[in-house]
N, C-alpha and C positions, 0 to 999 in steps of 0.2 A: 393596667398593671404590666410589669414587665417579663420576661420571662424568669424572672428569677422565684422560686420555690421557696417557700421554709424553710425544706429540708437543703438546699443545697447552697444555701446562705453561710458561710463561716462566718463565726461570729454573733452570729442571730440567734434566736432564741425559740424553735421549731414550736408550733402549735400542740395542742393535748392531742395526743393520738383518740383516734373514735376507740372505746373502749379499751380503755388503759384501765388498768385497777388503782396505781396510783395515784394519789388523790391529788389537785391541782396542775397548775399548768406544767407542760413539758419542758423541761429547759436542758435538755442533750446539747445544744448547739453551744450551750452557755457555757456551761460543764466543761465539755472535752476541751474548749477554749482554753478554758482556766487551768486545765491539766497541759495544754501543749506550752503555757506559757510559764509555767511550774520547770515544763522539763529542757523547754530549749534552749534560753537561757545560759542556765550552766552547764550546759550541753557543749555551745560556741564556746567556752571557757575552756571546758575539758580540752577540744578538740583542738585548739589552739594550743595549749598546753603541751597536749602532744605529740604535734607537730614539731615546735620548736625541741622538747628533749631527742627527738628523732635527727636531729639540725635542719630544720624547716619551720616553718613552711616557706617553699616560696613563691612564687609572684603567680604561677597557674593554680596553685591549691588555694590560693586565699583570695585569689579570682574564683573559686569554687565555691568557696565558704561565703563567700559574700553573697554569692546569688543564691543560696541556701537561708542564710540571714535574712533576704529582702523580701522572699517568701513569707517568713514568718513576721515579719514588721508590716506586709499587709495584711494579713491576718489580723494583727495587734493594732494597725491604726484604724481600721475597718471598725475592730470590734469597740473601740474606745470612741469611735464618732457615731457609730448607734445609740451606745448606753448616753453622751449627751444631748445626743439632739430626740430620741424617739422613746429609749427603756426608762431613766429617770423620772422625766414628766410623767409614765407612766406609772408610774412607782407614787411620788408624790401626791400623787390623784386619787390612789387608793389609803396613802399615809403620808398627811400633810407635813409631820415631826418631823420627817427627814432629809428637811429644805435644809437644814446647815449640814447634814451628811452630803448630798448630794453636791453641794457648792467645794467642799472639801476632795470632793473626788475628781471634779474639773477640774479643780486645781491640780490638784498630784497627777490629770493627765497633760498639762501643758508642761511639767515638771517631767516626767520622765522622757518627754520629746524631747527635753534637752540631752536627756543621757543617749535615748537614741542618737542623737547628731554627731553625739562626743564617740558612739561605737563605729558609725557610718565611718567619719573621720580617722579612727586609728586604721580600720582594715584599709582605709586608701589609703594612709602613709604608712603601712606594711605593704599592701601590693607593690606602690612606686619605690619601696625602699630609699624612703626619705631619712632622713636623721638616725639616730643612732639604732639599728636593730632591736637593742633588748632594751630600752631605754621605749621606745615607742609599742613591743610586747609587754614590757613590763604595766606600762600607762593602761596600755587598753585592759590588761585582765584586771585591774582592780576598777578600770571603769563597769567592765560586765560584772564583777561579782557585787556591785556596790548597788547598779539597776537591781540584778536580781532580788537582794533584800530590803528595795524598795519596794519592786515588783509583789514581793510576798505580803509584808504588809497592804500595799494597797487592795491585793487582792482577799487577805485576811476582812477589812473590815467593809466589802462590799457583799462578802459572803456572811458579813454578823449583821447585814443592816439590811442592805439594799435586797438581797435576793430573797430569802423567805420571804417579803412582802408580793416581789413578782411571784413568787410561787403559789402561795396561799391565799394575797390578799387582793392582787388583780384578776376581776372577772374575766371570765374565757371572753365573752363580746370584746372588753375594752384588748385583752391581748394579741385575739385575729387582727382587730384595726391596727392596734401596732406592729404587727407582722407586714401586714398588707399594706401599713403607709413605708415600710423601711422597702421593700420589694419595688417601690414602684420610682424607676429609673433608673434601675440598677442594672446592667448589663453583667450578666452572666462571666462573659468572659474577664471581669474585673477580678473575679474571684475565684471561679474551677479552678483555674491550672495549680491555684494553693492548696486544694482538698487534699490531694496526698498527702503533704506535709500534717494538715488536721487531722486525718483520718490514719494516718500513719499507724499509731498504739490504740485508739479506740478499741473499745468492747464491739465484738460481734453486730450486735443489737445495735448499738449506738451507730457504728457505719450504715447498716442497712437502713436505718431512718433515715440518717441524713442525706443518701443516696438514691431513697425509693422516690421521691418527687421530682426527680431530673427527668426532662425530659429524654427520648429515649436517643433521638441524633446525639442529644448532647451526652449521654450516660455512652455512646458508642464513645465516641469521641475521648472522654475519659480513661476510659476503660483501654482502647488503642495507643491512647497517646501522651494523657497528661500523666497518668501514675507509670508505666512506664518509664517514660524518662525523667521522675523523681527518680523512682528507681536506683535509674543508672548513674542519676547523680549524688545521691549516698553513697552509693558503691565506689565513690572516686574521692570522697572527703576523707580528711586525716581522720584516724582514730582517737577516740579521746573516753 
């Protein structure tokens, strides 16, 4: 196994805590996921928004927003390449019914990688100030608000299908193995330097889990360095 932890996995899906009253498995990693990708979203909309009514943004701030963006699209493709290749199978193994759910959710994830491509693409022909300004502002916010209310539904009927059955109806045994088979090859630094971003709005409680199983170089390290300079790079993105 690698040194990658439960808890310090975004995207993943953190084991039952020893003596949790809650009943079934733990799924904080799951959660906050599905709330970062609720909020950021139209977050890049806003903030793009309000840049431009400010007469901006230009070529350094959206060089800002972009690496702010990419952050959260690793996040988002991390966590969309677990649920098909390790949470699904895991899913259907406990509840066979949900083989055309799960084929449906493959799909709508190679479906919004196109919308990703199409957001990557406007912020680059906004930074190079390519073609017409508000002509290429305009393109891209209706590409993001159009993800987003993809985004919701997909995530509406993974949470009516797919996830009570992780919750409830896969055993603890079969969920450590899926924990511990997504862990193993995963280098750590693929994925810390995003935890800010994840952990950003999280509940109290919900940070400290997904923090306590870092190892302790690496929780220095963190703590010194990666959140930190999220930090500092909120602090320098347009308002929105």
């Amino acid at each position: 196994m690698s040194a990658t932890t439960d808890t310090t996995q975004p995207g993943g899906t953190p084991a039952a805590r020893a003596g949790a009253t809650a009943p079934g498995n733990n799924l904080t990693g799951f959660t906050i996921t599905h709330d970062l990708i609720r909020r950021v979203i139209p977050e890049l909309g806003r903030r793009l928004a309000g840049a431009a009514a400010a007469g901006g943004p230009d070529a350094a701030a959206v060089g800002r927003l972009t690496r702010w963006w990419q952050m959260f699209t690793t996040v988002l493709e991390g966590h969309h390449t677990s649920e098909d290749s390790h949470v699904w199978p895991v899913v259907l193994a406990a509840e066979p019914g949900l083989a055309g759910v799960a084929r449906t959710l493959e799909d709508q994830h190679a479906s919004l990688d196109d919308h990703l491509a199409g957001i990557d693409e406007g912020l680059r022909r906004l930074a190079a100030e390519t073609g017409e300004r508000e002509v290429v502002l305009t393109g891209l916010l209706a590409r993001i608000a159009e993800f987003d209310a993809l985004m919701h539904d997909h995530l509406r009927l993974e949470e009516r299908t797919m996830v009570p059955v992780l919750r409830e109806k896969v055993t603890a045994e079969a969920y450590r193995a899926m924990l511990a088979s997504l862990a193993l090859g995963h280098d750590p630094m693929d994925f810390v330097p995003t935890m800010p971003l994840l952990l950003e709005r999280a509940a109290p409680e919900a940070r400290a889990f997904m923090l306590g199983g870092m190892p302790p170089a690496l929780r220095a390290r963190y703590d010194a360095e990666f959140e930190p300079a999220y930090r500092t790079l909120v602090a320098s993105l347009p308002s929105g």
